[in-house]
N, C-alpha and C positions, 0 to 999 in steps of 0.2 A: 369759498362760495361768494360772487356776487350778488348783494342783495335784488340785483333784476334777473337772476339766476332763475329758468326753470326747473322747479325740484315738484319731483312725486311723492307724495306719499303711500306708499300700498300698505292698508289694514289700518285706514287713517279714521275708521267709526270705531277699532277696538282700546286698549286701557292705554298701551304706548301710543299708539296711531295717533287718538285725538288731543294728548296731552303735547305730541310733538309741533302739530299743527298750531295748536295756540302758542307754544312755544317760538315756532318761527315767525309769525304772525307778531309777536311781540320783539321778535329782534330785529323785524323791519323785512321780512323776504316778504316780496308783492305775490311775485308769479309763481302758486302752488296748485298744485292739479292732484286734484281726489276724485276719485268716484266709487259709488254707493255698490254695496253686492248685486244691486239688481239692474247697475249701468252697465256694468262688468265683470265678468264671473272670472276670475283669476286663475278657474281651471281649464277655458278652454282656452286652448291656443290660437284657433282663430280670433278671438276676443283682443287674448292681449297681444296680438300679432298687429291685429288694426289699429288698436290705442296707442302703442311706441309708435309705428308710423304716421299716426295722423298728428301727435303730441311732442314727439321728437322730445322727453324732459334731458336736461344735461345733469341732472344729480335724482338718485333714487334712492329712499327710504325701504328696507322692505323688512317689513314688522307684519303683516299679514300672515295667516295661516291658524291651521284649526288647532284648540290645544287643552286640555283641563286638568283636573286631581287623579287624584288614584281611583275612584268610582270611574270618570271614565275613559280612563288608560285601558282599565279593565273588560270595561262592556262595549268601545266600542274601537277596539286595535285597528281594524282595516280601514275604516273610514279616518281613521287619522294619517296614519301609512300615505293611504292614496289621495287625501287632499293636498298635504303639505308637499307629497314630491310633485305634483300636477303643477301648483303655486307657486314652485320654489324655480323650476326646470322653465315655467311658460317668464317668469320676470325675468329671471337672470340671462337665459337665452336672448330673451328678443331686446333686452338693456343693452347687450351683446350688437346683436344685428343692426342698433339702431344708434350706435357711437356715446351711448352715455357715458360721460366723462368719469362719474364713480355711482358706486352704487354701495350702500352699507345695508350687512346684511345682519341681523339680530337672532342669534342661537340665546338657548338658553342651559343652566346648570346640571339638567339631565344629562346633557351629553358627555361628562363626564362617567369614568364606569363607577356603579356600583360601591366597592369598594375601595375608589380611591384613595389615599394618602389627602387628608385636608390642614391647610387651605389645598384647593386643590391649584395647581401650578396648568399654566397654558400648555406644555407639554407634558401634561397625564391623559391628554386625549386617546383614547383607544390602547392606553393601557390595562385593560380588563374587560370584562362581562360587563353590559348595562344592567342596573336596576331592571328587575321583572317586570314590574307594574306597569312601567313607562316604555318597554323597551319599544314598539314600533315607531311610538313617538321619536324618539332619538333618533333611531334608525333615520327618519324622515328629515327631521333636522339637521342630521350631520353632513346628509345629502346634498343641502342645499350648501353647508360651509365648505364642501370638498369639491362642488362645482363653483363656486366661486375663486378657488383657490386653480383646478385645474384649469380657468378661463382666463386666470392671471399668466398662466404658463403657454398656457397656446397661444392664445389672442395677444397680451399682455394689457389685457385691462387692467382699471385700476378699482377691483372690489376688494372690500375689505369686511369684515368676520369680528363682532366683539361677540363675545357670551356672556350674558346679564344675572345676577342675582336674583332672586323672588321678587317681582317688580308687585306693588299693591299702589292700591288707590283710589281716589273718583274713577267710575266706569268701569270697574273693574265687574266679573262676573258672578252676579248675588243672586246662583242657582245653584244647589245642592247636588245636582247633578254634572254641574260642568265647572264651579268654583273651584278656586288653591285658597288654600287653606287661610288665609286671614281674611276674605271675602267670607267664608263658609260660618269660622267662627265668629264673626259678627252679626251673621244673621242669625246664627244656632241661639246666640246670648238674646239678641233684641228681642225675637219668636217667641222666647219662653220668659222673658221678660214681662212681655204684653201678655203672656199667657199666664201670668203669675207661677210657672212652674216653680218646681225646687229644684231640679238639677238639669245640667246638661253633658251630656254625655258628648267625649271626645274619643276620634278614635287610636287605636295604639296607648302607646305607654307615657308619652309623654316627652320620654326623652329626649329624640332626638333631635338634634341641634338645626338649624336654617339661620341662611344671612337674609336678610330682605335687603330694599331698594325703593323707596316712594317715588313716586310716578312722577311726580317733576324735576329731581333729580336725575332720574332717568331718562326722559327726555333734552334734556339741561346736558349729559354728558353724551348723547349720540351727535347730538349739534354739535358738538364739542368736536367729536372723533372725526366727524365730515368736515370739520376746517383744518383740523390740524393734522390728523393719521394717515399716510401715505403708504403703509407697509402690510404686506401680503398676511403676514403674522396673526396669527390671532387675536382679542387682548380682550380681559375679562373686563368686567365693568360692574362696580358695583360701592356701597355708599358704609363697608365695614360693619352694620346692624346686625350684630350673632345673637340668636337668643333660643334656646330650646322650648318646645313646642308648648310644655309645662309654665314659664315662667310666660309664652307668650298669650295663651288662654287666661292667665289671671290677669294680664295690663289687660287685656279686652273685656274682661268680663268686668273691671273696673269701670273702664270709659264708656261701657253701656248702662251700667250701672245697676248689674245684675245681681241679688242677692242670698241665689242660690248657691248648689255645691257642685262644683265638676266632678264627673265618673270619669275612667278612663276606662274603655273597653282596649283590653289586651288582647281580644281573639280578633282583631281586625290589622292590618298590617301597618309596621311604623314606617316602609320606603327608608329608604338609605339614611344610615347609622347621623352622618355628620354631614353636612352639604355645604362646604363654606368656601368662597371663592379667595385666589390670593388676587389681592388686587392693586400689588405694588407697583406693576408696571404703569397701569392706566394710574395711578394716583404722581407716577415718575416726570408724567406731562402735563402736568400742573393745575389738575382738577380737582375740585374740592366739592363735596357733599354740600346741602343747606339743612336739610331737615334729619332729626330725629327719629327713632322708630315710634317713639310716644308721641309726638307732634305730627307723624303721617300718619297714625292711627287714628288720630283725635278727628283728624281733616278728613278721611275714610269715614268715617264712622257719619260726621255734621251731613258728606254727600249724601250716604246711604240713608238718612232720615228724610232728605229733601226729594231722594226720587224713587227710592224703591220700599222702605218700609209698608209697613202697615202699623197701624197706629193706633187701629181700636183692638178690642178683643174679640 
């Protein structure tokens, strides 16, 4: 990419979005085009039919679309289902129609099945049943990876597919009802923190395992993927941080400085046993991590005090 390169960002106000925009902004790209939900509504297709044509970008980000925890995978399946295929079918298409040179598209670890074999390997894809909790979500997202792959084969564009680890961070979503879980448990800890509680109850067992990804590394390696990844292929992306759900409630309840006791409610469900990406390929082309999972927590955590806490009791 040339730095007077026009690049889009789509989903450029969510946790990847805004972190990549400053990202580029810092590595010197001038010409970046965003627009707000209420410039452009990336469901309808007249919408984003007129913005490819009137903006013509030669390189597209596409990180937008709807997405949260197991609460609400659970309560709201259809409206995930039918935003993300809306979002995924109106970018990709008319990115299509309108000559963009490349477009990178951002799946996430769900889309592996259920049961996977972990780390889980680029081709376990649709090797099994998805996860319950999540599954229209998946559904929706695999959607978009398998139209970008079938747009390689018709058209021969040039879109490309990484699947990202539990990406956390500044801006991430600090709402019990639509948070993943290291947003969820920092707010569960500070809440009953300021509330002087004694415990805070998590849900499941504890066990099972998750790789994370801090939000500037993640942004740091999709920049990455758009200069240098050329190939149809998939490629996971992620920064190696494994820690099971147990070990990662007490660093958090640490770093907020909580001095109660965790419960762990068993009647609530753990989601997939192991969730851990391999991620030798993308590390094979010469990316390297910067942060820590305890130094993006820490840096999570300073955000969360400055713009979403509460502070009295």
């Amino acid at each position: 990419m040339k730095k007077n390169a026009k690049i889009y960002i789509a989903g450029h106000t969510g946790l990847i979005g805004s972190m990549l925009l400053l990202k580029l902004k810092e590595k010197g790209y001038k010409d970046l085009v965003v627009r707000r939900k209420d410039e452009l509504d990336l469901r309808s297709e007249g919408e984003v039919r007129d913005f490819f044509k009137k903006e013509i970008p030669e390189y597209v980000f596409l990180t937008a679309g709807k997405s949260g925890g197991i609460l609400a995978n659970s309560e709201y399946p259809a409206q995930l289902i039918y935003e993300n295929i809306k979002i995924e079918s109106n970018v990709i298409h008319y990115a299509y129609k309108t000559g963009v040179k490349k477009l990178l598209y951002v799946g996430c670890s769900c889309l592996y099945p259920r049961d996977c074999p972990s780390p889980m390997k680029e081709d376990y894809l649709l090797s099994g049943p998805f996860e319950p909790t999540n599954e229209m979500f998946s559904i929706a997202k695999l959607s978009g990876l398998k139209m970008c792959q079938a747009y390689n084969k018709q058209y021969k564009t040039n879109f490309i597919c990484c699947i990202t680890e539990n990406i956390f961070g500044p801006n991430d979503k600090f709402d019990l009802r639509w948070s993943h879980v290291i947003a969820a448990l920092i707010q569960r800890f500070h809440d009953a923190k300021i509330k002087k509680e004694r415990t805070v109850t998590v849900w499941g067992s504890g066990e099972p395992v998750r790789s994370f990804m801090y939000v500037e590394d993640a942004a740091s390696a999709l920049i990455y993927l758009m200069e240098k990844y050329n190939s149809g292929e998939i490629i996971n992306i992620g920064s190696n941080l494994e820690m099971s759900i147990k070990d990662l409630a007490e660093l958090i309840k640490d770093i907020v400085n909580f001095k109660g006791k965790i419960i762990y409610d068993t009647s609530k469900p753990d989601g997939s046993p192991r969730k851990v990406l391999d991620i030798k390929r993308f590390f094979s082309l010469g990316w390297k991590p910067r942060f820590s999972l305890e130094e993006g927590l820490k840096r999570t955590y300073q955000s969360y005090l400055l713009h979403h806490a509460s502070h009295t009791h």
